[in-house]
Gaussian input, Z-matrix of N, CA and C with variables (Angstrom, degrees):
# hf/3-21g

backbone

0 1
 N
 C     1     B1
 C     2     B2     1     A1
 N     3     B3     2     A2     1     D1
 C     4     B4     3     A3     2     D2
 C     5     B5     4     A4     3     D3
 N     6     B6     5     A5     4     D4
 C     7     B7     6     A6     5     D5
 C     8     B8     7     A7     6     D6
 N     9     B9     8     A8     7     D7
 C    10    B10     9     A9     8     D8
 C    11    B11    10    A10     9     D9
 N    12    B12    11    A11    10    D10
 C    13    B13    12    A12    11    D11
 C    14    B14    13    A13    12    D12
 N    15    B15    14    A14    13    D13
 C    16    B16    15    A15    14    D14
 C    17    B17    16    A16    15    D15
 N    18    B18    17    A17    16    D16
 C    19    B19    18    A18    17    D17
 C    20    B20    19    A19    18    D18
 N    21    B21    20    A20    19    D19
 C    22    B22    21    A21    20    D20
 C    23    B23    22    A22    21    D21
 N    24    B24    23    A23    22    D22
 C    25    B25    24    A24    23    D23
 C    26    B26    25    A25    24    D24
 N    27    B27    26    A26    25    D25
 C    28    B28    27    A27    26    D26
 C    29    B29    28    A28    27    D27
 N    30    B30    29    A29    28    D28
 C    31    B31    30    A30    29    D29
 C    32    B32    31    A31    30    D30
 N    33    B33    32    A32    31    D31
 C    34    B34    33    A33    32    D32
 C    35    B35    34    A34    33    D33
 N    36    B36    35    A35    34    D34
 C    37    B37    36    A36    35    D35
 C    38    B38    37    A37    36    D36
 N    39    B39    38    A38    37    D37
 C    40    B40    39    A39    38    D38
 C    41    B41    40    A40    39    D39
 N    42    B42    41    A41    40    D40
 C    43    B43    42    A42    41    D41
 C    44    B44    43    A43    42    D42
 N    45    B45    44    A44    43    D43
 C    46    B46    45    A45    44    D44
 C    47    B47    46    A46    45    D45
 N    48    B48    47    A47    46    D46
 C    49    B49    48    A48    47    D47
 C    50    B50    49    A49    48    D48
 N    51    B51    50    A50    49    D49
 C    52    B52    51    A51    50    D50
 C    53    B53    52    A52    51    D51
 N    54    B54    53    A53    52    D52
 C    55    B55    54    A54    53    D53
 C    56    B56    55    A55    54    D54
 N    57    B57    56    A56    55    D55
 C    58    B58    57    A57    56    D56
 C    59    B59    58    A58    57    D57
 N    60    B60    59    A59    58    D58
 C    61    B61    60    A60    59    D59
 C    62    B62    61    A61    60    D60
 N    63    B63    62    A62    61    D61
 C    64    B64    63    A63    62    D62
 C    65    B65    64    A64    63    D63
 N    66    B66    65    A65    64    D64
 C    67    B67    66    A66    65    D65
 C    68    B68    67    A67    66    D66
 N    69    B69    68    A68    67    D67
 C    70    B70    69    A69    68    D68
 C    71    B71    70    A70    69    D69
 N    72    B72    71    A71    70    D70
 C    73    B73    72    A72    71    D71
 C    74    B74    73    A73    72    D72
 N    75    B75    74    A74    73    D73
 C    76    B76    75    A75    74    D74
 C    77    B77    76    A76    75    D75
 N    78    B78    77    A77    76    D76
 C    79    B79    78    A78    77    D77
 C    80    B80    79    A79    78    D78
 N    81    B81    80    A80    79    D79
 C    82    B82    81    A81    80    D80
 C    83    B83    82    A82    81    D81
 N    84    B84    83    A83    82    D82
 C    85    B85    84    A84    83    D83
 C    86    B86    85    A85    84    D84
 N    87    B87    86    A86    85    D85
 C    88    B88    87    A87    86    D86
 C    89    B89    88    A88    87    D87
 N    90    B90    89    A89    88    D88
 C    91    B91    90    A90    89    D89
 C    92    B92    91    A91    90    D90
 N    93    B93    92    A92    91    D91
 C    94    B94    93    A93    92    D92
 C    95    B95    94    A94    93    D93
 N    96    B96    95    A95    94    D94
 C    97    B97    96    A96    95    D95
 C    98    B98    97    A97    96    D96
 N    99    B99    98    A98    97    D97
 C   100   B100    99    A99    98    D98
 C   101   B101   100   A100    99    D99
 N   102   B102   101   A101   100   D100
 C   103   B103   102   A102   101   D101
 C   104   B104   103   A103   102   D102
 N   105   B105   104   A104   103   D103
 C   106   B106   105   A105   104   D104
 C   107   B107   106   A106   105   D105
 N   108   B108   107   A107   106   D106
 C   109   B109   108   A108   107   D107
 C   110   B110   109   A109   108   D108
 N   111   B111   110   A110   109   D109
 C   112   B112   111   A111   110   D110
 C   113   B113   112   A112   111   D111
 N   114   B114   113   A113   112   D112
 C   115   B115   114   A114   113   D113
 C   116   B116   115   A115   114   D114
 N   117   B117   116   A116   115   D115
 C   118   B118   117   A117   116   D116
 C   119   B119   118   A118   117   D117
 N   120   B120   119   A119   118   D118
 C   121   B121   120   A120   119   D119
 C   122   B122   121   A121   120   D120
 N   123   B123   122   A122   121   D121
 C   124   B124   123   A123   122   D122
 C   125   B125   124   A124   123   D123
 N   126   B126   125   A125   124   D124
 C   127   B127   126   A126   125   D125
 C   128   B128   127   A127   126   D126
 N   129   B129   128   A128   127   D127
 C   130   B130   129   A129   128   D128
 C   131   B131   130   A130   129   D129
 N   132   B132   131   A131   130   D130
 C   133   B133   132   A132   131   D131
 C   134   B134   133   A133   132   D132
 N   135   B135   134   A134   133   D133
 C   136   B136   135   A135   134   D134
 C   137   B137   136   A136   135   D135
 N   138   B138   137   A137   136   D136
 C   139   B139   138   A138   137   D137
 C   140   B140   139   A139   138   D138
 N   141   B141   140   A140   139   D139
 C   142   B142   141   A141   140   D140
 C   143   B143   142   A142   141   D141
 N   144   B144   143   A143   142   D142
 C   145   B145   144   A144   143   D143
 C   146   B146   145   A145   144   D144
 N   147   B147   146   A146   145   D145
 C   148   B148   147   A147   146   D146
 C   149   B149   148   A148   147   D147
 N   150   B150   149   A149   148   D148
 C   151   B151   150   A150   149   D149
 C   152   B152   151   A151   150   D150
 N   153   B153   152   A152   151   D151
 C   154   B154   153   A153   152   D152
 C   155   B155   154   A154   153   D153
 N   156   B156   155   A155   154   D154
 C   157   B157   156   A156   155   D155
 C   158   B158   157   A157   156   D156
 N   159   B159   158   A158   157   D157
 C   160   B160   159   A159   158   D158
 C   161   B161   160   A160   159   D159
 N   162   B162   161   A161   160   D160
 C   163   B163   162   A162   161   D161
 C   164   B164   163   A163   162   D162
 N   165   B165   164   A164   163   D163
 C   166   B166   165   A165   164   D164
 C   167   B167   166   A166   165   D165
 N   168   B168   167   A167   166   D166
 C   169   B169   168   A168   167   D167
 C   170   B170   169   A169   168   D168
 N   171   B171   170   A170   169   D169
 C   172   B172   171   A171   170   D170
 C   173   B173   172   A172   171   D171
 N   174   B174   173   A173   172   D172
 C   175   B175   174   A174   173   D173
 C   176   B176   175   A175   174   D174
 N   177   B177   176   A176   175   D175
 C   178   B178   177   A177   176   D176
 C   179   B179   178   A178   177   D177
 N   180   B180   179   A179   178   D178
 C   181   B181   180   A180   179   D179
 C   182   B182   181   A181   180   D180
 N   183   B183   182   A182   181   D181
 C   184   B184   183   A183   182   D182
 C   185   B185   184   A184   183   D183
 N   186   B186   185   A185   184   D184
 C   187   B187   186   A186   185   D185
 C   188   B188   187   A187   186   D186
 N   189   B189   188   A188   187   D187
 C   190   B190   189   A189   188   D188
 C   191   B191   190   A190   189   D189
 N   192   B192   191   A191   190   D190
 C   193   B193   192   A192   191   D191
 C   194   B194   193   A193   192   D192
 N   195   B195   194   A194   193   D193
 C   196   B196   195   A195   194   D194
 C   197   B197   196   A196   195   D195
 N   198   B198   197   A197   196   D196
 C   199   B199   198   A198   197   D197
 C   200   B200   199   A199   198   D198
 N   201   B201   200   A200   199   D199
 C   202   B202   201   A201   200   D200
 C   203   B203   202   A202   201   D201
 N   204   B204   203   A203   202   D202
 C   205   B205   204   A204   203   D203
 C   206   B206   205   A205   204   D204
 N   207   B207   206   A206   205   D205
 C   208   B208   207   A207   206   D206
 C   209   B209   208   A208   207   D207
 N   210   B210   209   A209   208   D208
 C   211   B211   210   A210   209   D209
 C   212   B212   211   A211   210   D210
 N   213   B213   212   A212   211   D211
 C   214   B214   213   A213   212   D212
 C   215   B215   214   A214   213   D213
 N   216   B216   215   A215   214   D214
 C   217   B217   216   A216   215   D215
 C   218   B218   217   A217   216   D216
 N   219   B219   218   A218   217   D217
 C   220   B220   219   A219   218   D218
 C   221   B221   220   A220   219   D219
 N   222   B222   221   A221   220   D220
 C   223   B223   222   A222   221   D221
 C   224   B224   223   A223   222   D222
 N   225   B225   224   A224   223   D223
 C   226   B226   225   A225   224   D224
 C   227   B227   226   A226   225   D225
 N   228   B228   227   A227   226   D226
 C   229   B229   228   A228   227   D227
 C   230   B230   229   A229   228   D228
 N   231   B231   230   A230   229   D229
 C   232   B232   231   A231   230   D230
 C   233   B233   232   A232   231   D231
 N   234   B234   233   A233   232   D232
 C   235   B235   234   A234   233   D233
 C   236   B236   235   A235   234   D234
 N   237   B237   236   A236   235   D235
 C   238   B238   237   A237   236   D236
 C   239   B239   238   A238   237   D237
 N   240   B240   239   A239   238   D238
 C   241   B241   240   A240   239   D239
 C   242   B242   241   A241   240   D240
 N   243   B243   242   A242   241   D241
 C   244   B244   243   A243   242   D242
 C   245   B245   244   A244   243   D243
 N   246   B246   245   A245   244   D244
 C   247   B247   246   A246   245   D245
 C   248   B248   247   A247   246   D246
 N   249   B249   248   A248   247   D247
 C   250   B250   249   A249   248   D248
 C   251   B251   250   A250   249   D249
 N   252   B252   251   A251   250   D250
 C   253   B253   252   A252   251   D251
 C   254   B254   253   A253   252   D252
 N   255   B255   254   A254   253   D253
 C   256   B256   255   A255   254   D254
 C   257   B257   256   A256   255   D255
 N   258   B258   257   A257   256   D256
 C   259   B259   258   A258   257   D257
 C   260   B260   259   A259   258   D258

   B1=1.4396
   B2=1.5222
   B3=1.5709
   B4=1.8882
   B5=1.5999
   B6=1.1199
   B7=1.5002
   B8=1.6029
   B9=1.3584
   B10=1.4307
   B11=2.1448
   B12=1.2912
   B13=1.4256
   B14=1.3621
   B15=1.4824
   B16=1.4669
   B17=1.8621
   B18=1.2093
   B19=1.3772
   B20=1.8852
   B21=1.1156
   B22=1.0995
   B23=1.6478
   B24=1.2243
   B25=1.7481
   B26=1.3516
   B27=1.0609
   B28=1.5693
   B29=1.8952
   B30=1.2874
   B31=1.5900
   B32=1.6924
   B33=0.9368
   B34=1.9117
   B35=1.3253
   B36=1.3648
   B37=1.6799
   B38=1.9491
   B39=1.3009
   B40=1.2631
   B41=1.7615
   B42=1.1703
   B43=1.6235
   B44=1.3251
   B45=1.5809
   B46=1.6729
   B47=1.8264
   B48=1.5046
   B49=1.5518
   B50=1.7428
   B51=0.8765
   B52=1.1934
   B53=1.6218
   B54=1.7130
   B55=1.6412
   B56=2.0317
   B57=0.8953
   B58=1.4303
   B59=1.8068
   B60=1.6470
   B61=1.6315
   B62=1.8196
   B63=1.7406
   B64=1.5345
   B65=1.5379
   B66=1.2639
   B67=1.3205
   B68=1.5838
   B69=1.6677
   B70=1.7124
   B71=1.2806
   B72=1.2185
   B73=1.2785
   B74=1.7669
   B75=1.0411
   B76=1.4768
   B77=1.5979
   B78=1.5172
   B79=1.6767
   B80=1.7018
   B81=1.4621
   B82=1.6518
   B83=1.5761
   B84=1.4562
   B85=1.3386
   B86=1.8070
   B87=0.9300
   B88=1.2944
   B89=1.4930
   B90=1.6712
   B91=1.4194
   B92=1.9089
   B93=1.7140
   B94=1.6968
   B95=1.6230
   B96=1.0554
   B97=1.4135
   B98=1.4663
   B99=1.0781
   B100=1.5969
   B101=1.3079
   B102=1.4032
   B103=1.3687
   B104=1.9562
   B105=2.0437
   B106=1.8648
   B107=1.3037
   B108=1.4724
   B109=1.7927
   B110=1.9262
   B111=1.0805
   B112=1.4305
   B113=1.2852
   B114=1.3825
   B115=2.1403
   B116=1.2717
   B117=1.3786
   B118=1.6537
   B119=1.3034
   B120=1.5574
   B121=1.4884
   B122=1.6711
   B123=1.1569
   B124=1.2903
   B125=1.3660
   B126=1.3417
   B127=1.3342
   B128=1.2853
   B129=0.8960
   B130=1.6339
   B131=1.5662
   B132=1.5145
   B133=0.9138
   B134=1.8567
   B135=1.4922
   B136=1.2387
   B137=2.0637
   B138=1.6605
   B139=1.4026
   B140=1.5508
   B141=1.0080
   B142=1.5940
   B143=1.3592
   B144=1.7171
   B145=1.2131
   B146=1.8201
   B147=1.2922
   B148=1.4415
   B149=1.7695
   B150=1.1835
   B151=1.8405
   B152=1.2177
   B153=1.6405
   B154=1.3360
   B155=1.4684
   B156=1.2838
   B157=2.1895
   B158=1.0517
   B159=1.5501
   B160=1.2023
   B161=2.1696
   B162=1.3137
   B163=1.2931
   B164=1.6552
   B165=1.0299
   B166=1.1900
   B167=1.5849
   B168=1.3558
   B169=1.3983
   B170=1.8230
   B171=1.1921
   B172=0.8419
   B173=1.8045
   B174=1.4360
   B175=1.4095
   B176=1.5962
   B177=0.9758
   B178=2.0481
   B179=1.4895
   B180=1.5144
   B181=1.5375
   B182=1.3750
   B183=1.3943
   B184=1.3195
   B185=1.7399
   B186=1.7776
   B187=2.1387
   B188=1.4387
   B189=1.7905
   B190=1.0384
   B191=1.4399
   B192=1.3106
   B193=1.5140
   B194=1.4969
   B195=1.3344
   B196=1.3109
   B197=1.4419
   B198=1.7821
   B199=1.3196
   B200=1.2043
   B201=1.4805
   B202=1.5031
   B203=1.6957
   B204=1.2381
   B205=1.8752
   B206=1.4692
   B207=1.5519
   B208=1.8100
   B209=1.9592
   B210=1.7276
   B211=1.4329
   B212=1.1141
   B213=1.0956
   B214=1.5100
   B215=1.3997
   B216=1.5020
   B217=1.6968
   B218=1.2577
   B219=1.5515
   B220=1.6241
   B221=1.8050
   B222=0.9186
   B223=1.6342
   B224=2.0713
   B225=1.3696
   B226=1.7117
   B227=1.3526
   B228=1.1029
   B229=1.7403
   B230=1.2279
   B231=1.3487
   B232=1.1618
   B233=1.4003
   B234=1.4612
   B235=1.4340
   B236=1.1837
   B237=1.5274
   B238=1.3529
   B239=1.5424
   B240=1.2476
   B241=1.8320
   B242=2.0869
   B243=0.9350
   B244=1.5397
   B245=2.1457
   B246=1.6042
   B247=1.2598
   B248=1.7432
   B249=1.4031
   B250=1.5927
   B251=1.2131
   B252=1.0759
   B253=1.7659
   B254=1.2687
   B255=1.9726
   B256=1.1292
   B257=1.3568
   B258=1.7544
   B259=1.2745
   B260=1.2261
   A1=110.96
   A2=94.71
   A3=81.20
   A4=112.79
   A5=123.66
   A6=130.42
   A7=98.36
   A8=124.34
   A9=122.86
   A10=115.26
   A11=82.98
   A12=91.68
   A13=121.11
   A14=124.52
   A15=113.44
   A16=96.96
   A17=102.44
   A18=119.07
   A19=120.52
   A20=120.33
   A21=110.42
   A22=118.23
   A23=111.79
   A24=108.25
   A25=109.32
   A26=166.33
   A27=174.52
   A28=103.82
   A29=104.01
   A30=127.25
   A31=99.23
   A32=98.30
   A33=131.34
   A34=103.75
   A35=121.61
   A36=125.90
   A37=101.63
   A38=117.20
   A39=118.79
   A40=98.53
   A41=95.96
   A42=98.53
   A43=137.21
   A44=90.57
   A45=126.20
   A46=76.13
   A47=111.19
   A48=97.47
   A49=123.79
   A50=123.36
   A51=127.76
   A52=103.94
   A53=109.09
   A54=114.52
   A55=111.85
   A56=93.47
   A57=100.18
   A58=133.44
   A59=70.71
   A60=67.77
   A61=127.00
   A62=92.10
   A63=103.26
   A64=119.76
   A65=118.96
   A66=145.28
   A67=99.77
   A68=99.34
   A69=86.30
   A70=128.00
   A71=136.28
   A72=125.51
   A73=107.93
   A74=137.07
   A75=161.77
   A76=93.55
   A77=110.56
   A78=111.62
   A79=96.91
   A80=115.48
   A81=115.07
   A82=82.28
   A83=143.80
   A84=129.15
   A85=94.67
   A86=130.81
   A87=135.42
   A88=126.11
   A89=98.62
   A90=128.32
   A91=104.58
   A92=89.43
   A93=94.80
   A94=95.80
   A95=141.95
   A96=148.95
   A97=98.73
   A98=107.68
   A99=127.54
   A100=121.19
   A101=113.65
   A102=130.78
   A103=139.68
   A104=76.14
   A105=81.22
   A106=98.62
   A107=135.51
   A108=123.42
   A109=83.22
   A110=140.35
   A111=125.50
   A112=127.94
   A113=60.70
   A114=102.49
   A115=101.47
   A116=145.98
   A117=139.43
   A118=122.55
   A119=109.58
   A120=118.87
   A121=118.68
   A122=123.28
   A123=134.20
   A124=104.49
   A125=154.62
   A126=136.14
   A127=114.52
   A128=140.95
   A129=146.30
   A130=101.58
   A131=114.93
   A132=133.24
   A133=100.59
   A134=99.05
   A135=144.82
   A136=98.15
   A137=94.90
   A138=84.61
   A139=136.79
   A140=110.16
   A141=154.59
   A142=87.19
   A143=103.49
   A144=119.11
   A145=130.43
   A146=112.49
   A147=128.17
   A148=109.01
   A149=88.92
   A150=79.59
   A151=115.16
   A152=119.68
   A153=137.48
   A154=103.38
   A155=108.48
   A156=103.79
   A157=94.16
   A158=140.94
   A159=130.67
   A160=104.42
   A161=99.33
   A162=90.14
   A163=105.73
   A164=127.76
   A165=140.97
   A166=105.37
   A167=109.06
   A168=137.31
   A169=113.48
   A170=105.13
   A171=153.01
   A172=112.41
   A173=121.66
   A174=134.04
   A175=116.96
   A176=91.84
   A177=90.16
   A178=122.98
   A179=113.93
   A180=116.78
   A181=82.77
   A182=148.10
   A183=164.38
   A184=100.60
   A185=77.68
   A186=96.96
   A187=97.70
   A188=99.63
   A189=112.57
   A190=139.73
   A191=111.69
   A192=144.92
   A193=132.19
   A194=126.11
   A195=123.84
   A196=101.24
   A197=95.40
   A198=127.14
   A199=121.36
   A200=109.16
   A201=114.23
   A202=108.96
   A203=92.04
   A204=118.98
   A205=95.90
   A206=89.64
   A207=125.36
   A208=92.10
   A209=93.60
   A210=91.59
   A211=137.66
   A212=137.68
   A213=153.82
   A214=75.31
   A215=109.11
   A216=116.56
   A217=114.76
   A218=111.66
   A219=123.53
   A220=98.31
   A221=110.27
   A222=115.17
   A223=92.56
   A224=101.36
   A225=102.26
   A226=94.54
   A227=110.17
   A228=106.14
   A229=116.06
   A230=140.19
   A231=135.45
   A232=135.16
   A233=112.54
   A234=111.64
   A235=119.67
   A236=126.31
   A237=138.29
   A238=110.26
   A239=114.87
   A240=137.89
   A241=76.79
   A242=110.79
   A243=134.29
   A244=91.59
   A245=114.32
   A246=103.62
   A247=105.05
   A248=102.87
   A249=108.95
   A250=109.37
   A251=114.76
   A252=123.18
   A253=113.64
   A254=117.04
   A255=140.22
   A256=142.97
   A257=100.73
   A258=127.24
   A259=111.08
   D1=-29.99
   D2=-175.68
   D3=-83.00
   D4=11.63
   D5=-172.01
   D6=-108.50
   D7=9.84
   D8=-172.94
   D9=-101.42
   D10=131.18
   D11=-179.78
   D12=-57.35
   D13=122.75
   D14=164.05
   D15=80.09
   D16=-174.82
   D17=-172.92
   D18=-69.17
   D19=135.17
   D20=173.48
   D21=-79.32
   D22=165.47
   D23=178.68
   D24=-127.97
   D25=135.22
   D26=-133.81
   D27=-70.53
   D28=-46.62
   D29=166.00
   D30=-28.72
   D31=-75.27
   D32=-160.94
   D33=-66.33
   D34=-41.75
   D35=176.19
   D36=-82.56
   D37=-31.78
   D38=-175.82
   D39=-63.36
   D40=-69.51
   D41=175.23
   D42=-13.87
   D43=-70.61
   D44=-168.79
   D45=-57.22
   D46=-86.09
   D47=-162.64
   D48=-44.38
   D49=-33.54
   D50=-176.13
   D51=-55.19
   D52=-65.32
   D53=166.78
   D54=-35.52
   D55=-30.38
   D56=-179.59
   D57=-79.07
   D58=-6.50
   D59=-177.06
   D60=120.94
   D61=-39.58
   D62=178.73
   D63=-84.18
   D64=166.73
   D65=-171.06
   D66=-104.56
   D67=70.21
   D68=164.17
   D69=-57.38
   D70=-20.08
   D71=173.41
   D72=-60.56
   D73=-68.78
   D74=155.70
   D75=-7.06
   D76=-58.90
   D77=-160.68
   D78=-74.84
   D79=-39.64
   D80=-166.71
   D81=-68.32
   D82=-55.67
   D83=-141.57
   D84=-76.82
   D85=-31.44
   D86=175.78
   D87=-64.24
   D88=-26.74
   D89=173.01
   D90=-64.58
   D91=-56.04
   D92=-171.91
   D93=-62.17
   D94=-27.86
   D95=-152.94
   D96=-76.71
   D97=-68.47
   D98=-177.20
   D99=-59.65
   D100=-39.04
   D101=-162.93
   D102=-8.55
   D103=-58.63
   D104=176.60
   D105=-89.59
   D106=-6.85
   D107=-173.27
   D108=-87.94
   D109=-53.68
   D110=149.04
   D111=35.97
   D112=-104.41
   D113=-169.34
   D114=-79.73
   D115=-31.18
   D116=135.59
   D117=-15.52
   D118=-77.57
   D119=173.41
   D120=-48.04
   D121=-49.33
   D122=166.07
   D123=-60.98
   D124=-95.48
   D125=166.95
   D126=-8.98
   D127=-30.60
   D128=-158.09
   D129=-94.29
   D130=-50.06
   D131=-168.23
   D132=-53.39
   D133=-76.06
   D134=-161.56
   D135=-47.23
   D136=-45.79
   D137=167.89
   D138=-78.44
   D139=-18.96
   D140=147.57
   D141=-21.85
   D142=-118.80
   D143=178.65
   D144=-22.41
   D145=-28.69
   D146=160.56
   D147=-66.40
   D148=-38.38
   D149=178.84
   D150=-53.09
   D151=-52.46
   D152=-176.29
   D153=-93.75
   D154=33.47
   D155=151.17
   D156=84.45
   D157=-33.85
   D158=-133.03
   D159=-83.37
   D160=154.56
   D161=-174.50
   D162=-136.87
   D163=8.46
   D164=-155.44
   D165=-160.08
   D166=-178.17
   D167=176.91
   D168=-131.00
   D169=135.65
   D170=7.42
   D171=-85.58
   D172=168.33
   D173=-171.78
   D174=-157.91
   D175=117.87
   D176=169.00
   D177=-129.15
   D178=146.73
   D179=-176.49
   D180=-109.60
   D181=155.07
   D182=129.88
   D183=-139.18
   D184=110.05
   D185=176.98
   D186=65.25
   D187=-137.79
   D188=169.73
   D189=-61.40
   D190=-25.70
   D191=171.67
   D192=-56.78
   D193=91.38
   D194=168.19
   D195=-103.29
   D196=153.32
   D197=-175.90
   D198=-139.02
   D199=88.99
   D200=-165.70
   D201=-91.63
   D202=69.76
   D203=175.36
   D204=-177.05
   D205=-156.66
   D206=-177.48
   D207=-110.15
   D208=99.68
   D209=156.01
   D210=-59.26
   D211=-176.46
   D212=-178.47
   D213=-93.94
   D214=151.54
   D215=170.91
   D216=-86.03
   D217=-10.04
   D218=-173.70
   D219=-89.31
   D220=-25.99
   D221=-168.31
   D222=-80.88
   D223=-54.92
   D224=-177.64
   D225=-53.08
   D226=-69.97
   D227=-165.24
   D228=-37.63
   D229=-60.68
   D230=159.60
   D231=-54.48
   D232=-5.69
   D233=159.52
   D234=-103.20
   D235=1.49
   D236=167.01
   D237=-90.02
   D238=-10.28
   D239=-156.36
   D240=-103.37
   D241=-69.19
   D242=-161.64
   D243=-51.91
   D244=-54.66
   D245=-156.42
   D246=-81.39
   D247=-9.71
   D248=177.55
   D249=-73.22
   D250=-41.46
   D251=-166.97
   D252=-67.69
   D253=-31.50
   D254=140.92
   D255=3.14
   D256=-68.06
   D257=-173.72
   D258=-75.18

């Protein structure tokens, strides 16, 4: 899905999971189940991530260190190396 042009439509996500293996029916009824603990966590998230600038995905805090992308794994490592040494 993340390699897909333009917007997805419910069709296209139904699919993809289905090709995959899952029981969309099962995941939407679990969806209605879950729903406002959901949309909580995501709000939660979302304000979160606004604290630290961030506006998008992907994002990382390690220590002192945010990375508003996909680090280098050599750059995380050493800022995860950096917030241990820290404590």
């Amino acid at each position: 899905m993340m390699k897909t042009d333009g917007r997805l439509t419910m069709q296209m996500i139904d699919e993809t999971l289905t090709k995959a293996g899952f029981n969309v029916a099962v995941l939407k009824q679990n969806h209605r189940q879950d729903e406002a603990k959901i949309d909580g966590l995501l709000r939660r998230n979302d304000t979160q991530g606004g604290g630290f600038g961030f506006n998008g995905t992907p994002a990382f805090v390690a220590g002192t260190v945010i990375f508003p992308g996909v680090p280098r794994m050599e750059d995380l490592k050493a800022a995860l190396e950096q917030g241990r040494a820290a404590r």
